[in-house]
N, C-alpha and C positions, 0 to 999 in steps of 0.2 A: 695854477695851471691845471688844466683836464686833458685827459687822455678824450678822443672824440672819431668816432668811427666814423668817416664822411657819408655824409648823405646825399644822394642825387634826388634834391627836390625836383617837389613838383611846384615837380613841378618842369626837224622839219614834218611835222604830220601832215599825213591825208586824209582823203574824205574817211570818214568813220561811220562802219552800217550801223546801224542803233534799231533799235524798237522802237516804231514808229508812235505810238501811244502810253499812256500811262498803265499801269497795271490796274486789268480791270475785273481779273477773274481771281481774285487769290484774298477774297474777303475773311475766310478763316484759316487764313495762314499765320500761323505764328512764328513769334521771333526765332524759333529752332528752327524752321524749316531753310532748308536748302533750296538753291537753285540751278540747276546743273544750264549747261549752254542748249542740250535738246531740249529745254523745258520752256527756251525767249520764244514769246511772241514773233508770230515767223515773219512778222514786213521787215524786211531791211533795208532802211533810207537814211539820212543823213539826221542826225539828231536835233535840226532846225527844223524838222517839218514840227506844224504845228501839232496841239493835242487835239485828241479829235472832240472828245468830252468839253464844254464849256457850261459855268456855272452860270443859271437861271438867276439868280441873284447878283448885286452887287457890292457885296463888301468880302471881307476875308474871313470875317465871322460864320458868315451867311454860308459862302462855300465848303467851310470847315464841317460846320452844321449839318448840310447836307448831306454829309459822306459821312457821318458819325464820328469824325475822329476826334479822338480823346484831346481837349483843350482846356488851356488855365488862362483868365482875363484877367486884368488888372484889378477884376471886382471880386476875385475868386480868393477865399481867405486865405489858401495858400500857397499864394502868389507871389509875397513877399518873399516866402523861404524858396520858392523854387528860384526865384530869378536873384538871390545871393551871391553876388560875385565871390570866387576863392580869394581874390586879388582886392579887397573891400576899396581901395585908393581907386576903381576904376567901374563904380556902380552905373548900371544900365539898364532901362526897364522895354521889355520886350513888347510886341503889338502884341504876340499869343505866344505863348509854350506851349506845344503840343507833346501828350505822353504817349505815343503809341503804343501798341502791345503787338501791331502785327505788320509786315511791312507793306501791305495796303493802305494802313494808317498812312504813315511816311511820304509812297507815292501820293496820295491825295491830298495829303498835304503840301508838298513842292508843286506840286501842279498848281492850289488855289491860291499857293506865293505866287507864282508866276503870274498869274492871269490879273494880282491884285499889285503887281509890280512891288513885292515888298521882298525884302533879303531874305537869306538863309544863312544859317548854320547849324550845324551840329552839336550836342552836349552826351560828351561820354561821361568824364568825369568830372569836366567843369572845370580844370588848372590852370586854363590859359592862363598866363602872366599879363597876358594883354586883356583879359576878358572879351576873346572873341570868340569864345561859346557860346556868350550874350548877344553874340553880333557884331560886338566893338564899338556899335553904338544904337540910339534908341529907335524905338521902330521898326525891329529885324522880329521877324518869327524863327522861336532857339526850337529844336525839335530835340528832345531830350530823350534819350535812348536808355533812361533808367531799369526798364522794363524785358530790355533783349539780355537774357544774363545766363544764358548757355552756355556751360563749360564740358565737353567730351570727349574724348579720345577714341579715333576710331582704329582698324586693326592696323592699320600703317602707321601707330604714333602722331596722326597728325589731329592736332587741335580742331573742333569747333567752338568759336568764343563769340559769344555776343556781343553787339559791339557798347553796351551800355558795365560791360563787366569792368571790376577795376582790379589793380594786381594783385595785390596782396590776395585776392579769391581767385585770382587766375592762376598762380603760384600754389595755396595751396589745392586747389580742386586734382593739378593733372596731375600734380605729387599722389595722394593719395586715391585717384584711379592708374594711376601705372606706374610711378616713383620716376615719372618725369619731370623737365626742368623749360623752362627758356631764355634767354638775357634779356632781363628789362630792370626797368630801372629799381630802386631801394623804396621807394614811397607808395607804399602801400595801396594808398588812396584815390593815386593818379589812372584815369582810366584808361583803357587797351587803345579808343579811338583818334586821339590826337598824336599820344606817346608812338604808338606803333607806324602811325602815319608820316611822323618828321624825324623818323631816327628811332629811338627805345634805346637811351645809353644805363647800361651797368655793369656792375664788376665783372661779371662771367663775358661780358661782351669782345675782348679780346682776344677770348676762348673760341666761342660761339657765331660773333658779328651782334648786329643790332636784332632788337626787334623790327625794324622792318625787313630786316633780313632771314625773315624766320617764314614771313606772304607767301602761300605757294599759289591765295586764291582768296577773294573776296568776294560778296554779294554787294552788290549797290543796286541803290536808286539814283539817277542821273535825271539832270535838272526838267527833259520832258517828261517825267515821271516814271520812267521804263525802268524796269527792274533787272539787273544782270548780274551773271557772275562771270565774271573777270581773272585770266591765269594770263602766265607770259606766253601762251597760244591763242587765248579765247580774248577778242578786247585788247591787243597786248597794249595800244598807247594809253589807255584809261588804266590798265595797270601798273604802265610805266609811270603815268600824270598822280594817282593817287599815293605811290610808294615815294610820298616825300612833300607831296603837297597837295593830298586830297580835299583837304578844307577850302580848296578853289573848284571840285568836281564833282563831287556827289556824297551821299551818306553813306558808308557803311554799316551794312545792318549785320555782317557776320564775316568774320574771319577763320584762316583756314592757314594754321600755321607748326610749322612743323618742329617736332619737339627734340629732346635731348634728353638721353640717360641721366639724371640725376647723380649727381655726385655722391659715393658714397659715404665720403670724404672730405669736408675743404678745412682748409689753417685760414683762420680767422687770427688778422694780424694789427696790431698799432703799436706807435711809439710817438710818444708828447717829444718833442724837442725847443730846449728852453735858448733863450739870448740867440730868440731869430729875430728880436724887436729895437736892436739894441744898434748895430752898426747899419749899415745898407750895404756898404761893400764889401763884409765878412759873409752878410745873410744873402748875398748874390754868388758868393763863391760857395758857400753851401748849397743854394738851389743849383747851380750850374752842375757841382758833383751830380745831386739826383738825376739833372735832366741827363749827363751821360751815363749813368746807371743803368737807366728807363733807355737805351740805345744800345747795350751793352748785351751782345747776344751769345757771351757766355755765359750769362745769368739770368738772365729775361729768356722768356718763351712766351706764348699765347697765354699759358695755364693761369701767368701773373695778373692781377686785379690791381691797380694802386690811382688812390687819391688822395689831396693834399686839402690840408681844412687849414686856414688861416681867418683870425674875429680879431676887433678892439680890445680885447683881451687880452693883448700878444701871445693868445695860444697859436701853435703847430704845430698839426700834426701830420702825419702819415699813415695810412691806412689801406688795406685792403683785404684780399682774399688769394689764395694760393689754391691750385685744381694740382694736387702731389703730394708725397708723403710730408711730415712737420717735420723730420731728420733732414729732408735736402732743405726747409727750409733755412731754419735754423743755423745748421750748418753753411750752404754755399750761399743763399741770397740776402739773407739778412746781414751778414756780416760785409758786403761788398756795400749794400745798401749805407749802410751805419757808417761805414770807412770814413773818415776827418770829418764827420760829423759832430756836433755836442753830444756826448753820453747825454739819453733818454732820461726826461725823469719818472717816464713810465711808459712802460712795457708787458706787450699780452701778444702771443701766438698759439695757440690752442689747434687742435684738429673736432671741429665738431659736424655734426650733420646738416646737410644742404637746408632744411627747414630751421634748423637751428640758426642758419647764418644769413640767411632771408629774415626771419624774426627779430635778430640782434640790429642788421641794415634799419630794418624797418622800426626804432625803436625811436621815440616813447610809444609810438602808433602801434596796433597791434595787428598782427600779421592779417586777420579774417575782417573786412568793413563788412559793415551796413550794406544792403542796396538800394533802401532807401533813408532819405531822412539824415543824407551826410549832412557835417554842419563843422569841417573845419576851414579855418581861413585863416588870413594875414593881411598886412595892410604895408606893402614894399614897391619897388622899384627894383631891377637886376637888369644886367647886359650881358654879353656873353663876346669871349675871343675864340676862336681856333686859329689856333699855332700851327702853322705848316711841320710837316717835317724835314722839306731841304732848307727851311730857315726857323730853326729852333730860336729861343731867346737867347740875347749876345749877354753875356759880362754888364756892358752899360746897359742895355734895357733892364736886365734884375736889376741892378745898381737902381736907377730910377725909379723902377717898381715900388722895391722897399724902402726907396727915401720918402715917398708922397705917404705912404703908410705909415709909418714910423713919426712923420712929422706932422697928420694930416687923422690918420685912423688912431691910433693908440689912445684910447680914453677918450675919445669921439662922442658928442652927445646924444648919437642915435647907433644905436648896434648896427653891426654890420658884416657878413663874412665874406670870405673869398674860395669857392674851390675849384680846384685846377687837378683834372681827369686824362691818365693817361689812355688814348684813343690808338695811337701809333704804339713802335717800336717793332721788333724782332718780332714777326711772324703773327703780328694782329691780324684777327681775320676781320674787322672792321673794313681795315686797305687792303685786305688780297684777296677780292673780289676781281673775277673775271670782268674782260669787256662786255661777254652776252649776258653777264648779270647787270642789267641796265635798270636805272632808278633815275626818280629825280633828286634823289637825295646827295648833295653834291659835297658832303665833305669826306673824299677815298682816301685821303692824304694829310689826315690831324696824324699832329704830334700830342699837344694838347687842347682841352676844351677848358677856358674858363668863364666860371660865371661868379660875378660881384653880385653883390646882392645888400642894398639896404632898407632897412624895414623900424618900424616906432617901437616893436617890442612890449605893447599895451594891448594888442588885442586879448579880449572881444570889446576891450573898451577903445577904442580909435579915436585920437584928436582930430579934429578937422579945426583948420585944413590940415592937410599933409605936411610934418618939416618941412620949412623950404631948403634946408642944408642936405638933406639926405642925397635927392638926384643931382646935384653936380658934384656931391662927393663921389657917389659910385659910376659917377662920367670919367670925373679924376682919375679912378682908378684904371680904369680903359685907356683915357690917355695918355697913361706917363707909359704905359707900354707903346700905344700907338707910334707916338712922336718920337719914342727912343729908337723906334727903328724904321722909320718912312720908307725906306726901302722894299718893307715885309707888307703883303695882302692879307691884313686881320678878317676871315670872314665869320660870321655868327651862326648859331646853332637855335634852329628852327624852333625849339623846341622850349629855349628861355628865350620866348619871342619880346624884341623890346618895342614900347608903344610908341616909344619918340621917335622910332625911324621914319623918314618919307616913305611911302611905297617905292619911289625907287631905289632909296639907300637901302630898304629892305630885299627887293630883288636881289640888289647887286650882294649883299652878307648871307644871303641862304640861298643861291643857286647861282652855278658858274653861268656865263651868258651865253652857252651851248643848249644847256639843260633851260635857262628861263625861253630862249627864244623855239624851243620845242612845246614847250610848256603851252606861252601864248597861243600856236598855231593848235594844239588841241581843245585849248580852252573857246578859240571861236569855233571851233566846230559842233564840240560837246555840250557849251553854254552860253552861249551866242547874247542871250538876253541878261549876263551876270548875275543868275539868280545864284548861285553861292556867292557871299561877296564878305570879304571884312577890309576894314581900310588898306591890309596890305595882301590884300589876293592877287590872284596871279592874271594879268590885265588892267589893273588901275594905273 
């Protein structure tokens, strides 16, 4: 059995004025540069007008070409490595990659997508679990934001981050210009642009909220090329539409997010607990204690961090981060926690420093990546539940849980883990978000988020094909929850996006039908011709 600190892989609108044309004056603008609202192009009409610019030529190469912007062909020798799924089960070879360096690049690129009817999307870090940074499928132009990798702090504490930057440098950069923090996730390597877009869940997040909760302002380019920045004054539906599903709306070239005193201080905590493999009805009355713990608000506060790691290994454990002294831990929470639980057969609570505790999350990986020339991956399948909070998990649904596990995962042919993140309780700021703090990001009211996750465990070397036992094992696993309790609304988290969903099964598991059918109504506005697209944007 291992002790195992959980990780958070990576892994009604109206008319809208918009900038009537693509951005055509800002040829040595680089990825830092800002866009203030007195800086738009002053037409303002409806973002269906057409572009006024059209390419002399006819292919996408040709207009690419034209406009100088930095591009990789399928004949281009490394082209291979740029269009590397992180997800290797779900490879996809792009029409072009383009590398921008400036957001003129960008715009002129989206523009000679449109005119050449081919897809868009975006590449921060490249995690998708769906690989729709690739497009989701072949033929999409990926515009790969490797290049934007600004990290600042201005005299207000608030961030500017490029949007090609990835945590673990976004972590440490604002540490070490101001001994600031933000809540995103443990995985080092996952980048600001999709994370930050559908959520940004990690331990301080309870503390803090998400990272999307941190947006006070972005720069985008929007599908007729115009370039904007976007506040919940300036743009507000485009800021409402990207804060939870911008991969349907435009690219982000720069973020503007507001920081957090660094902790001087966190308790870095875990405890292995054995003969959770063993019964299903003992190991369901054990879960049921945590989940009223994790509810329990004379012991719980925001400051608590907890996740729960469960593998074929019949390890389990529990883990997280404490924002307070290690005496109240120690003392008041641990021992409530622990109460008719199996004695640990290992145990670690420590008070160390916030870079310290980012570095241990972020472990084997090391705190500071590459910005270019990443090259890690895997070859998996994962789903994801959120747990409501007025309908936690019953007695029989644990009971079910760990019957299918126990009878089903234990010594399983393909590895496999389960973690389940508390989002809710006492005084999360996750859920106690105001009404005028509007998003599209629909889940206010998790208790928990889990994500199943099975994968071959051979990379860099990958059988093909895929097991075929892996994906209806970790369907399994979703199902003995699902069915155990038909009465409960499982929805999913955007962020462990899963590829087997329909687009509408995907609608309806990451956005309530308030927030999708607002969604819609800005997405004909803003993107009329669905040049962002991946099979499950917002419109299909």
């Amino acid at each position: 059995m291992r002790i195992t600190l959980v990780v958070l892989l990576c892994f009604g609108a109206g008319s809208l004025a918009l900038p009537a044309e693509p951005l055509n004056r800002r040829a040595n603008v680089s990825p830092d540069a800002t866009c203030g609202v007195d800086q738009l192009l002053p037409i303002a009409v409806t973002a269906s007008t057409p572009p006024t610019s059209t390419p002399t030529a006819g292919t996408l190469s040709d207009c690419l070409g034209k406009k100088n912007v930095p591009i990789r062909l399928t004949s281009s020798s490394d082209f291979g490595a740029l269009a590397k799924p992180y997800n290797l089960r779900l490879p996809y070879t792009p029409a072009v990659i383009v590398l921008p360096t400036t957001t003129q690049h960008v715009s002129d690129a989206v523009v000679c997508a449109g005119q050449n009817n081919v897809k868009v999307q975006a590449r921060s870090g490249g995690h998708s679990y769906a690989s729709f940074s690739l497009g989701g499928k072949s033929g999409s132009m990926v515009i790969d934001l490797e290049n934007f990798q600004t990290i600042s702090l201005d005299a207000n504490k608030v961030a500017t981050v490029g949007g090609g930057v990835r945590l673990g440098n976004l972590a440490n950069g604002i540490y070490n210009q101001g001994q600031r923090a933000l809540p995103h996730g443990t995985c080092p390597g996952v980048g600001i642009g999709g994370h930050a877009t559908h959520g940004g869940f990690g331990l301080s997040s309870r503390a803090w909220g998400l990272t999307l909760d941190a947006i006070v302002a972005m720069d985008v380019v929007l599908a007729n090329g115009s370039f904007i920045h976007t506040t919940s004054t300036a743009y507000p539906d485009i800021y409402y539409a990207l804060r939870g599903a911008a991969d349907s709306f435009g690219i982000v070239t720069t973020f503007y997010l507001q920081t957090q005193p660094a902790p001087t201080s966190v308790v870095q905590w875990a405890y292995s607990i054995p003969n959770m493999f063993k019964s299903a009805a003992q190991s369901a009355t054990y879960f049921s204690h945590i989940q009223s713990f994790a509810q329990n608000a004379s012991v719980v506060d925001r400051n608590l961090g907890i996740g729960i790691y469960m593998d074929g290994d019949s390890t389990f454990s529990i883990s997280g981060t404490y924002f307070g002294p290690l005496s109240t831990f120690t003392s008041k929470i641990a021992p409530e926690l622990l109460r008719t639980l199996p004695a640990p057969t290992k145990s670690s609570a420590q008070a160390v420093t916030w870079i310290q505790s980012l570095t241990a999350l972020a472990a084997p990986q090391p705190l500071q990546q590459p910005t270019t020339g990443y090259d890690l991956h895997d070859d998996f399948f994962a789903k994801s539940l959120v747990v409501p909070s007025a309908q936690p998990l019953t007695q029989t649904t644990l009971t079910a849980y760990f019957d299918y596990m126990i009878k089903n995962g234990v010594g399983a042919a393909n590895p496999w883990f389960s973690i389940i993140n508390l989002y809710g309780g006492p005084d999360s700021q996750i859920n106690n978000k105001p009404a005028a703090f509007s998003s599209a990001y629909s889940d206010r009211t998790a208790l928990w988020v889990l994500q199943h996750y099975g994968y071959t465990g051979t990379s860099p070397n990958i059988p093909n094909p895929f097991p075929q036992g892996i994906i209806p094992f970790v369907q399994g696993l979703s199902d003995s929850i699902t069915k155990a309790q038909p009465g409960t609304v499982f929805p999913g988290y955007a962020n462990y996006v899963d590829p087997s969903l329909t687009p509408a099964q995907a609608h309806s598991a990451y956005f309530d039908e308030a927030t999708y059918g607002r969604l819609v109504g800005i997405k004909g506005t803003v993107d009329p011709g669905k040049v962002f697209w991946n099979p499950q944007s917002v419109g299909n």
